[in-house]
C-alpha positions as CSV (number, residue, x, y, z in Angstrom):
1,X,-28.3,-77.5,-10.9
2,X,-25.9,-75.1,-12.6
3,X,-22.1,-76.1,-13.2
4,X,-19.9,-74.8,-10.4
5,X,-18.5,-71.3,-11.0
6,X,-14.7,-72.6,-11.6
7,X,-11.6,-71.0,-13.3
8,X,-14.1,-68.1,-14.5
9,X,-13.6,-64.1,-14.3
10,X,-16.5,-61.8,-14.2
11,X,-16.0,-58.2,-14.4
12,X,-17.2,-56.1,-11.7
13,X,-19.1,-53.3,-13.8
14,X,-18.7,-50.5,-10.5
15,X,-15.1,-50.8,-10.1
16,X,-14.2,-51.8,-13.5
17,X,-12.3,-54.6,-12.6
18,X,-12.1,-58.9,-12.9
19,X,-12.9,-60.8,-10.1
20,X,-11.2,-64.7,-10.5
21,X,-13.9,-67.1,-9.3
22,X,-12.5,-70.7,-7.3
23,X,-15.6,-72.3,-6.2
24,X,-14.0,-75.8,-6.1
25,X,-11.1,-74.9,-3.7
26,X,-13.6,-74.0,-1.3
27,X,-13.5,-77.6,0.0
28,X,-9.3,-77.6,0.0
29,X,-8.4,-79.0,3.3
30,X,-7.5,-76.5,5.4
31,X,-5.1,-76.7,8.5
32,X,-4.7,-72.6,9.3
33,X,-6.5,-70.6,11.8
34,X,-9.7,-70.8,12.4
35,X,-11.9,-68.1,14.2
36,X,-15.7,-68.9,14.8
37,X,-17.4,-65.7,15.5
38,X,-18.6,-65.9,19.6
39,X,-21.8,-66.2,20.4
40,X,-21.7,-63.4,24.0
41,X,-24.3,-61.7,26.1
42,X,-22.8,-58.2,26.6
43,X,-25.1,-56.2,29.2
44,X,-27.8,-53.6,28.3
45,X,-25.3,-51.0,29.9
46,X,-21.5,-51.3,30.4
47,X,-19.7,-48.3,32.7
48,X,-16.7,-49.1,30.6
49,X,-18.3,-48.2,27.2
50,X,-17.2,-44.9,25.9
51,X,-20.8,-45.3,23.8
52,X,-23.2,-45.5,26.5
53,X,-25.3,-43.2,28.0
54,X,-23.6,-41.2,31.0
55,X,-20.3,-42.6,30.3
56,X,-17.3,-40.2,29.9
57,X,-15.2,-40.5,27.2
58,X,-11.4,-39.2,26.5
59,X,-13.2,-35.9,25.3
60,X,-16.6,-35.0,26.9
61,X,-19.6,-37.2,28.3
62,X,-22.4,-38.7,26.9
63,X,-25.8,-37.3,27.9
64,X,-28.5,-39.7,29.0
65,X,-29.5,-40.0,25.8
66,X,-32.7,-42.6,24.6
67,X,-32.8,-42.8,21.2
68,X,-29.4,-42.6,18.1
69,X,-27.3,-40.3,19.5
70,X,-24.1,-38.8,18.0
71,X,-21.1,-37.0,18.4
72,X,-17.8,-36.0,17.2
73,X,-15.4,-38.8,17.7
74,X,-12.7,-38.3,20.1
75,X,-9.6,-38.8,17.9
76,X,-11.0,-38.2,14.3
77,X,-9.0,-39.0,11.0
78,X,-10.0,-35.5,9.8
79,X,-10.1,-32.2,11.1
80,X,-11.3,-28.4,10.4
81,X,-7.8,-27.5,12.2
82,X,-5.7,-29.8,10.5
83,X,-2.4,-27.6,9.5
84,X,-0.9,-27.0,5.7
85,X,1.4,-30.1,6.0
86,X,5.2,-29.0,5.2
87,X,7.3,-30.7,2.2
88,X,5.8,-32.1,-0.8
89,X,6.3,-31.2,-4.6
90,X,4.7,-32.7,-7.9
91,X,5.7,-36.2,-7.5
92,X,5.5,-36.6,-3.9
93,X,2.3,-34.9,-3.2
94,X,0.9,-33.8,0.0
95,X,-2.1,-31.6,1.8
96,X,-4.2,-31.3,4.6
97,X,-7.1,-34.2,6.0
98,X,-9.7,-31.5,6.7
99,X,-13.4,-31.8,7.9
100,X,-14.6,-34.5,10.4
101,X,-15.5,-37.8,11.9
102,X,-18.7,-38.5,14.0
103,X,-19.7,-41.7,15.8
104,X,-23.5,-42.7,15.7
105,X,-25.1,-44.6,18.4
106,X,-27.9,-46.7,17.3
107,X,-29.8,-47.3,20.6
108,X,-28.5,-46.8,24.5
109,X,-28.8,-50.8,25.0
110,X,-24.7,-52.1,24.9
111,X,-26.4,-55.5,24.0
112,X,-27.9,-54.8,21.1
113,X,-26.8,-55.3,17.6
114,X,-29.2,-54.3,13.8
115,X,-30.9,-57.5,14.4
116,X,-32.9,-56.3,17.7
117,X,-33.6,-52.7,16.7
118,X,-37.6,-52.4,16.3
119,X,-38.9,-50.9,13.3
120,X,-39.0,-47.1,14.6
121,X,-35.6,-47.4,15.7
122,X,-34.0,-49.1,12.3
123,X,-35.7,-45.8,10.7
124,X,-33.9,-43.5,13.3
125,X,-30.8,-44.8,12.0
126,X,-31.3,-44.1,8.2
127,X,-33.1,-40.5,9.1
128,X,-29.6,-40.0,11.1
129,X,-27.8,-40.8,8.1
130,X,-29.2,-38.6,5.5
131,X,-29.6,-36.0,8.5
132,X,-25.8,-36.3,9.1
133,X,-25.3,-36.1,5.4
134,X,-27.0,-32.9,4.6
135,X,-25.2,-31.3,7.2
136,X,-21.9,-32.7,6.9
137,X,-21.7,-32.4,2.9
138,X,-23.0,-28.7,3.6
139,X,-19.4,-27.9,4.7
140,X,-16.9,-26.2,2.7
141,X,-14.1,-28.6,3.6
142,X,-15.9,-32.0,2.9
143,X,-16.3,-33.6,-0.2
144,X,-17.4,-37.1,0.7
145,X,-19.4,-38.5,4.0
146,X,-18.3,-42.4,3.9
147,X,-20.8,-44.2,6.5
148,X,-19.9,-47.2,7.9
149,X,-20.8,-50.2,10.0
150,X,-17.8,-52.6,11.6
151,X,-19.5,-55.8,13.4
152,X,-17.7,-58.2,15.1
153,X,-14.0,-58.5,16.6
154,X,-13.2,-60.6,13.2
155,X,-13.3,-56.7,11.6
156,X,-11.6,-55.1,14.2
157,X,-14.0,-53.4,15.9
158,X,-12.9,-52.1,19.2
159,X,-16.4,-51.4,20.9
160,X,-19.3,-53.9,20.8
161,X,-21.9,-51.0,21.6
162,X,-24.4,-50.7,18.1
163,X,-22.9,-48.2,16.4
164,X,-21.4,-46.8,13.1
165,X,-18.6,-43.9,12.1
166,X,-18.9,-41.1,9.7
167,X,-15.6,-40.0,7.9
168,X,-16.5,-36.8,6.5
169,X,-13.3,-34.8,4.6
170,X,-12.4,-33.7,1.7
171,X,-11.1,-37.3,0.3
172,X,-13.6,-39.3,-1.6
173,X,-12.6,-42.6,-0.6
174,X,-11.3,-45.0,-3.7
175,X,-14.2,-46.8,-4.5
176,X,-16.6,-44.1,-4.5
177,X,-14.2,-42.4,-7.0
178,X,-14.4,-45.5,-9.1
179,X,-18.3,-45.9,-8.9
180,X,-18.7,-42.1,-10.0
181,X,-16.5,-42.7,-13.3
182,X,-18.1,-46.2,-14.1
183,X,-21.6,-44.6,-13.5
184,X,-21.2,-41.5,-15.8
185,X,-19.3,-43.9,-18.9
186,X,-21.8,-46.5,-18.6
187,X,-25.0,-43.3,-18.9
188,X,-23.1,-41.3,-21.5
189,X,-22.3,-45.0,-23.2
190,X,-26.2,-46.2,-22.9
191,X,-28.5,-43.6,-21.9
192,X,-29.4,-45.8,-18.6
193,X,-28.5,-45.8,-14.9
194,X,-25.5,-48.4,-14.2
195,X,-27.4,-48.6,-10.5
196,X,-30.7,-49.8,-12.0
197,X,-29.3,-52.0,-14.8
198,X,-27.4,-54.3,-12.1
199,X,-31.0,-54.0,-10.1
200,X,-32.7,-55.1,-13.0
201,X,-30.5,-57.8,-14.1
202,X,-30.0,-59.5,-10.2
203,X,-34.0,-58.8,-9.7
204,X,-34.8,-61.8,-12.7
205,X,-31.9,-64.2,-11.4
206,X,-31.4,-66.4,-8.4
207,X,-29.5,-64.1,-6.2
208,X,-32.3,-62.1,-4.8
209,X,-32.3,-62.8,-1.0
210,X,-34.9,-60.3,0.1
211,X,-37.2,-57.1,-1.1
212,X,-39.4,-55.4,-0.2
213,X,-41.3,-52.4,-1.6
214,X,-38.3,-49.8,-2.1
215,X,-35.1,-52.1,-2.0
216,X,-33.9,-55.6,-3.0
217,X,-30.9,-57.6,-1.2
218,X,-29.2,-59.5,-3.4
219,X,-25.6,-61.6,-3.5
220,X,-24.3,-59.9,-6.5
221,X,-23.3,-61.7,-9.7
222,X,-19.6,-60.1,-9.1
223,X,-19.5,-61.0,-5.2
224,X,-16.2,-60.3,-4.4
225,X,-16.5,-62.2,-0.9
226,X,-18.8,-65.7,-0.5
227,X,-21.6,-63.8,1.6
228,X,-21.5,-60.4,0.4
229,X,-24.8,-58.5,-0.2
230,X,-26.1,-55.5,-2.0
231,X,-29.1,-53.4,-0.8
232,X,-30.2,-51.9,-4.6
233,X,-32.3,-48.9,-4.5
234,X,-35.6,-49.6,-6.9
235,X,-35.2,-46.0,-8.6
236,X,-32.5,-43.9,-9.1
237,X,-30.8,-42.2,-6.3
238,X,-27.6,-40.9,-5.7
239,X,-27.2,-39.9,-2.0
240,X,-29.0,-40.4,1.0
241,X,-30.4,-37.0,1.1
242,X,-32.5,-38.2,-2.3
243,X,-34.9,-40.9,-0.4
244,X,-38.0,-40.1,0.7
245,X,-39.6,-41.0,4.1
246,X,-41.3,-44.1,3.3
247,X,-37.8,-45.0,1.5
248,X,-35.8,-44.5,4.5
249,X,-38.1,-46.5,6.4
250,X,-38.0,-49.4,4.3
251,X,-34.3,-49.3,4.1
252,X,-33.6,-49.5,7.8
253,X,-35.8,-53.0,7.9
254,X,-34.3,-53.9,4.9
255,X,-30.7,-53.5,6.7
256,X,-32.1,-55.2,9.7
257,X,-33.1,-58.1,7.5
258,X,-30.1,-58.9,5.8
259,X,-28.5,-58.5,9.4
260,X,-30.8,-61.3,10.7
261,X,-30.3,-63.6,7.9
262,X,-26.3,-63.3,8.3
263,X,-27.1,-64.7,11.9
264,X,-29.5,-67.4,11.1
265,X,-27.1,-68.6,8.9
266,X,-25.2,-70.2,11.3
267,X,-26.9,-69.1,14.2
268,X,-24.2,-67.0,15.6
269,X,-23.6,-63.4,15.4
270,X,-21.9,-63.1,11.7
271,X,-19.5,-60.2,11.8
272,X,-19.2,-57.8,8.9
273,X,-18.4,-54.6,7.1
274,X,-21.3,-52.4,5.9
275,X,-20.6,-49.2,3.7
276,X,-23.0,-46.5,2.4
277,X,-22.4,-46.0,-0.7
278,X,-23.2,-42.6,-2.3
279,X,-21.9,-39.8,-4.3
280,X,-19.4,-37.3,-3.4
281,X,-20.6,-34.0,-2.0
282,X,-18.2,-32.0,-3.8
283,X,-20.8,-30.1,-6.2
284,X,-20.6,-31.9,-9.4
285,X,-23.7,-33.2,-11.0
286,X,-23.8,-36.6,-9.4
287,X,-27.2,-38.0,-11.0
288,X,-26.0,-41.0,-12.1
289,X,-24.0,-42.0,-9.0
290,X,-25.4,-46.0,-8.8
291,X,-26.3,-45.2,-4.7
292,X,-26.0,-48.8,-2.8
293,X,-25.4,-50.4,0.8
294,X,-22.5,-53.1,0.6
295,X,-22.4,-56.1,3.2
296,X,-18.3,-57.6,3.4
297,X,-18.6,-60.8,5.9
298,X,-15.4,-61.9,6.5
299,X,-16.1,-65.3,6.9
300,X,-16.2,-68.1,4.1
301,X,-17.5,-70.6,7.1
302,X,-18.3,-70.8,10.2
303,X,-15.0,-70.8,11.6
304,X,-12.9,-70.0,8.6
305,X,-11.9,-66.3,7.4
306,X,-11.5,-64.8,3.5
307,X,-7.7,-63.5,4.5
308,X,-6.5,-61.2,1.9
309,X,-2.9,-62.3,1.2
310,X,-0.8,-63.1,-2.1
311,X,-3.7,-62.9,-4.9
312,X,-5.5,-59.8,-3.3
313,X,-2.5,-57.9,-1.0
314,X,0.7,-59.0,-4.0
315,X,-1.9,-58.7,-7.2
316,X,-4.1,-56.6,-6.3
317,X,-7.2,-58.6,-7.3
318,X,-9.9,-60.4,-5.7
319,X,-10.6,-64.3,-5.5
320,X,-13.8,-65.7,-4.8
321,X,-13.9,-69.3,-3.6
322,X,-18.1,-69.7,-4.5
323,X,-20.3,-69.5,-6.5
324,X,-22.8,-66.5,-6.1
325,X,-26.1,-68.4,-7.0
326,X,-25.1,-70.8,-3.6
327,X,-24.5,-68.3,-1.3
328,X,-27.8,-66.5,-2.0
329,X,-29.5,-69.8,-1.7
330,X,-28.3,-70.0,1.8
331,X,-29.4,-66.9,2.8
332,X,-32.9,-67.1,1.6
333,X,-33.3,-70.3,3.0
334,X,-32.7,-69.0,6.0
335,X,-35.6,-67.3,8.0
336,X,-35.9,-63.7,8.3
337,X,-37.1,-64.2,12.1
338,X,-33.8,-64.1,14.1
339,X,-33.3,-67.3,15.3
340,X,-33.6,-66.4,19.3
341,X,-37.1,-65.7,18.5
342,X,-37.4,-69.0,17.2
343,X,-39.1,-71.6,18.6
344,X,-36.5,-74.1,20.1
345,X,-37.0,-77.0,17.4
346,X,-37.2,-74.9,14.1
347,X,-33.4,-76.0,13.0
348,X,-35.2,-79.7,13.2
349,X,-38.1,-78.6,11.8
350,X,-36.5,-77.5,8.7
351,X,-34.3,-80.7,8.2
């Protein structure tokens, strides 16, 4: 067994910054809130649900749709018709939030989450990603598309239906902006893709959690959070728009995968943030843009949150009470059969 990761930074080579690493605190008593992530059976179709099919919403209806379906969210953060904002000088800077925000339904059934998406429909969700990309980084007054997943209460989302939000404007959100710059130093620096040389370094250690014949899941060396997981492209992409079929396809189970094995971890649904990550679509030569999917689960345990407070709200940097190399253990020893398809006594089996 390796030594505990304790009283150690690592640097975080896409945002160019330290992460402090704890693992011994993560066993400090702990007498604060705790908030177990429910185990619920919503119904396959809730009148209430401004996401299902036939349902009106504040602005419009849904059609009876069958498969992903999208739209233009009701009350988006940008907007074509947003107006020059008034004040503002050199120091105080201000300007408009222009383009769009879309919601994207990934089936009509309110019950289900990734996990329970068959293999057609988990590649009808990536094709409506890149779709959604090419057409929404076609516009004049977008520069990024940010694609995003919200899971569970414990992130804040307010509708249970499967489903994840497009902010498409003309802000490329802070990370993104980071990855681009760390990206092009690291190729003019090296001659090689930052993207691939975090793939190839997390493919020979003990992190991997899953692969398959495009992608590879993996609990970074630099987790920032106990449970968080990259999806790493095998080749060099930038952007959605650059996979090709059999890519997408193999992305979408790959998603669903890492979705089931967050589950079976505890065998409860495990809430989390998932982002797309790729580059800008503001017409600069983006080729070395390290194009990646990011899992955030906010929970350390099963009924104990990662809050952000003093070190990470007051410094401004993140501490990580594990150690990488355990936390992908977990995972892959978990299987990548959800556990309600299990058979009843595979828990025992295992022990």
């Amino acid at each position: 067994m390796p030594p505990p990761v304790v009283w150690q930074q690592r640097w975080h080579p896409l945002r160019e910054e330290w992460v402090l690493y704890t693992s011994h605190r993560s066993g400090r008593p702990w007498v604060g809130d705790t908030h177990k992530a429910a185990e619920v059976t919503p119904p396959h179709f809730d009148p209430t649900c401004a996401l299902c099919p036939g349902v009106k919403r504040l602005q419009g209806e849904n059609p009876p749709y069958t498969g992903v379906y999208g739209f233009t969210n009701d009350l988006p953060c940008f907007s074509a018709d947003a107006p020059a904002p008034a004040g503002g000088e050199g120091f105080y800077q201000v300007r408009p939030a222009t383009g769009t925000a879309e919601v994207g339904c990934y089936s009509p059934d309110h019950a289900k989450t990734f996990v329970d998406l068959t293999d057609a429909e988990c590649r009808a969700v990536v094709d409506f990603w890149a779709e959604r990309t090419v057409a929404l980084g076609a516009r004049p007054d977008v520069e990024h598309v940010l694609i995003f997943e919200n899971k569970g209460s414990l992130v804040g989302t307010s509708n249970p239906h499967p489903h994840c939000q497009i902010y498409a404007g003309n802000l490329i959100y802070g990370f993104t902006a980071a990855e681009v710059a760390s990206g092009r130093k690291f190729f003019q620096k090296t001659g090689r893709f930052l993207g691939q040389e975090i793939l190839a370094r997390e493919a020979e250690g003990p992190r991997v959690i899953a692969q398959n014949n495009a992608w590879l899941a993996c609990v970074p060396w630099f987790a920032r959070y106990a449970y968080e997981v990259f999806i790493l492209p095998k080749r060099q992409v930038s952007s959605l728009v650059d996979l090709k079929p059999v890519e997408r396809f193999s992305l979408g189970l790959m998603i669903r995968e890492v979705a089931t094995r967050y589950d079976n971890l505890w065998r409860m649904p495990l809430p989390y943030v998932m982002a797309v990550h790729q580059a800008p679509a503001d017409g600069e030569d983006h080729t070395t843009y390290p194009f990646h999917l990011e899992f955030h689960p906010p929970l350390r345990k099963p009924d104990t949150m990662k809050y952000l407070a003093g070190p990470e709200i007051g410094g401004g940097s993140m501490t990580n009470e594990s150690d990488p190399d355990t936390k992908a253990a977990e995972l892959r020893a978990v299987s990548s059969v959800h556990y309600r398809k299990l058979p009843a006594n595979y828990a025992k089996q295992r022990e």
